[in-house]
N, C-alpha and C positions, 0 to 999 in steps of 0.2 A: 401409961398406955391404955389402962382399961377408961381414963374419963375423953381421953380421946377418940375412941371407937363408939363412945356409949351414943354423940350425935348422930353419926352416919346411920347406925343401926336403926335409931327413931326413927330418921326420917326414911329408912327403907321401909320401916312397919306401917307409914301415915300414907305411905305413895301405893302401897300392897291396897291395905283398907280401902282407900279413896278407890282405885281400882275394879276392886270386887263392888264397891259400891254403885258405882257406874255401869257396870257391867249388869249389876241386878234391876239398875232402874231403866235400862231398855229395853234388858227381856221382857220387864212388867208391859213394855206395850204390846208385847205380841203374847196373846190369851192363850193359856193352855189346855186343851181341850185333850178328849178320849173320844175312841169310836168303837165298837166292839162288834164284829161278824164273825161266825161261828165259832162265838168262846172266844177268841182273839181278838186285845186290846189291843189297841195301839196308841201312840200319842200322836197328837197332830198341832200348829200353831195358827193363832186367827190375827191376823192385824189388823186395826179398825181405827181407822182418820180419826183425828184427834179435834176436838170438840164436832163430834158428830151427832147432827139430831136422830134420834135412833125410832122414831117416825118416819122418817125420811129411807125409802126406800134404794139402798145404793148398788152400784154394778159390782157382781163378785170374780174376782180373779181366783183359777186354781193354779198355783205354781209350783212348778215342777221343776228340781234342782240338778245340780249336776252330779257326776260319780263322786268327787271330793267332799260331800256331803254327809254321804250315806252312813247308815250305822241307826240308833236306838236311842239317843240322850234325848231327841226333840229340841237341840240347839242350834246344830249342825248348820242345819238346814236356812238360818237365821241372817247367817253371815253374808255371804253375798248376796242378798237381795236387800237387809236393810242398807249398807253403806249406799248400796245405788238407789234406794229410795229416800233416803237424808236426803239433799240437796231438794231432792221434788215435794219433801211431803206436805205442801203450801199447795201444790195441785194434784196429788196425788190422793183421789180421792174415790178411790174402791177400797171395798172389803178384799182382804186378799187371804184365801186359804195355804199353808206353808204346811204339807205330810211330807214324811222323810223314808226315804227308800230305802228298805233294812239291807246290810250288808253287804254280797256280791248280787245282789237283785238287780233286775232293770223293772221299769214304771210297763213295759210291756207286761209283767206277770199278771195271771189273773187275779191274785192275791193284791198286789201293790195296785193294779186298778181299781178293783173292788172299792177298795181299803181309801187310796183319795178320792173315789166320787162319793163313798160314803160321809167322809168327813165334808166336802162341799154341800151336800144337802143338810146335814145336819146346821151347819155353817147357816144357809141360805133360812132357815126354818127359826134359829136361833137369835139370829142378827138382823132380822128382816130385810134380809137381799134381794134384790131385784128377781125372778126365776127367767126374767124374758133377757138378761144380761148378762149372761156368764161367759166369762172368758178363758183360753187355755192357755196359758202361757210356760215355756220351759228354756232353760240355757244347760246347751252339752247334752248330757243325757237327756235332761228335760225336756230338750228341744228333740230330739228323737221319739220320747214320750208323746210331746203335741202329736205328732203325724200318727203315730202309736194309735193313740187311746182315740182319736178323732174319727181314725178310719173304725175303729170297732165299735164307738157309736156315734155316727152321722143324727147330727141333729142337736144336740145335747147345748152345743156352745156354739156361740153367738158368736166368736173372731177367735182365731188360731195365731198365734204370734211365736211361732220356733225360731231360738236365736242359738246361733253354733250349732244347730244340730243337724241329722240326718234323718234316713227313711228307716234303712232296714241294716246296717250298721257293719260294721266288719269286723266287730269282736266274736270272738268264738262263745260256740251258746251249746253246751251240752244238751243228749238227750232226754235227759231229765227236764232242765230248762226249755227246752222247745215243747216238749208237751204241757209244761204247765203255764203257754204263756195263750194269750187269749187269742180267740183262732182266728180273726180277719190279718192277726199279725203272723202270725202263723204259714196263713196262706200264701201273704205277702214273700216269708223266707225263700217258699221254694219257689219262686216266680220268676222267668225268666224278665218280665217287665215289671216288677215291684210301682216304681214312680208313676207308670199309667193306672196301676190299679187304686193304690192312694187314692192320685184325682178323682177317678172315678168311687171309692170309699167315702168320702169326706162331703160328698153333695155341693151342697152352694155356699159353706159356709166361708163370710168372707178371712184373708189371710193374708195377716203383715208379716214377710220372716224376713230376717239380718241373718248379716254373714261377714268376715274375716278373709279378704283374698289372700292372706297372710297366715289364716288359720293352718298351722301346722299339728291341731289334736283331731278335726272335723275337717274333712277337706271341702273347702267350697264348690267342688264340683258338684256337693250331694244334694246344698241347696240349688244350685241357678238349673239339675237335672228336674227336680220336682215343681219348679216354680215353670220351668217349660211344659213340662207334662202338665200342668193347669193351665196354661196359657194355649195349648195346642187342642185342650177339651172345651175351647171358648167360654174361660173363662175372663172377665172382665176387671173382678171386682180382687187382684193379685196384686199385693205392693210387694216390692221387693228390695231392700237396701243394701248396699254391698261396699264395705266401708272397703277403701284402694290398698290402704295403710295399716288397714286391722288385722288382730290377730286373733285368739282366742277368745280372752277376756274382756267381751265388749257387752257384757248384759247392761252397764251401767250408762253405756254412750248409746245404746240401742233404745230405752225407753224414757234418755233424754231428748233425743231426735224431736225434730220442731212439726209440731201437729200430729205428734203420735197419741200420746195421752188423748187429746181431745177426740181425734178418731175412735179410738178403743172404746172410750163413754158411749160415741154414736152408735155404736154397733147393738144392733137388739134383734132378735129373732122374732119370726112373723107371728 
């Protein structure tokens, strides 16, 4: 009995190994960086196109993940954006910043904002990024973070791209949490017009957002309410894609979409 068990068992220790091995050599592409504001470190991840001239100044994305994410490893955060960026990474050709939202946090907190624009500059300084191309990009909470962090600093980034996400959210947010989160979102909570005030927050920056009519986590009402209130502020420059059949989990069929990529590169602030 024991020389019969002794193969299976190898070959679960060669499939383990090969496993952990695989696993370590994709993290290796996404670069592990630190940021540090007042005394607090955090970790953050940098992914950077592969055989990239590093002369070559490129457009940087800062992405912003979902709640399923959140937590402290600096892994988390990894998952659902590299498998959706596999298939593309032949054109997928930004720097993309990947900070990870600690615990029961939202990307609204002064802290967690702070904390990813600092690590995007760093990024941009360090990688030689483009400063006139940055991009916002979030899914689910992320996507609530774009509209977020946009409206509190108008200017900043170059194209807005919230997929699954909302404005001003309907999770419950303590008193604690409402003061510490940054105040144009703030102001947004108690508003009895949130969506017009956004529009009017965010300036001219142009903005692709997806949506899920299926989404039963994000309801699509919250997107086509905000993409109206830009479109009612004459705005022109408002893509809007609204998959019939979709439901939540569409970050990966959202920045496959034809002539998205190529759009996003266009985008550069004046």
């Amino acid at each position: 009995m024991k020389a019969a068990t002794t193969v299976p068992i190898i070959f679960l220790l060669i499939v383990l190994f090969n496993g952990c091995s695989f696993r370590d050599s994709w993290v290796e592409n996404y670069h592990e960086r630190r940021v540090t504001l007042d005394d607090v470190s955090r970790g953050f991840r940098v992914y950077i196109p592969a055989g990239r001239d590093p002369n070559e100044k490129l457009p940087v994305i800062l992405y912003l993940h979902g709640s399923g994410a959140r937590g402290d490893d600096n892994i988390a955060q990894l998952d659902g954006f590299r498998w959706s960026v596999e298939p593309l990474k032949e054109r997928f050709n930004f720097i993309t910043v990947l900070p990870q939202c600690e615990g029961d946090n939202f990307w609204a907190s002064q802290n967690m904002t702070e904390y990813a624009l600092a690590a995007l500059d760093q990024t941009v300084k360090e990688f030689n990024g483009d400063p006139a191309r940055l991009y916002l990009v979030g899914f689910s909470l992320g996507g609530y973070g774009v509209w977020q962090i946009a409206a509190g600093h108008p200017g900043k980034f170059a194209a807005l791209v919230p997929v699954a996400g909302g404005v001003v959210g309907t999770y419950p947010i303590n008193p604690a949490a409402r003061r510490a989160i940054i105040p144009t979102v703030g102001d947004m909570l108690g508003s009895a017009e949130p969506y017009e005030q956004v529009a009017r927050a965010i300036g001219q920056t142009p903005v692709w957002a997806f949506h899920g009519a299926q989404d039963d986590s994000v309801s699509v009402e919250f997107a086509r309410k905000i993409v109206d209130s830009l479109r009612a502020a004459g705005r022109t420059d408002v893509k809007y894609t609204e998959y019939p059949d979709g439901g939540h989990q569409i970050f990966g069929r959202a920045i496959a979409e034809s002539g998205f990529l190529e759009w996003l590169a266009a985008q550069r602030k004046p």
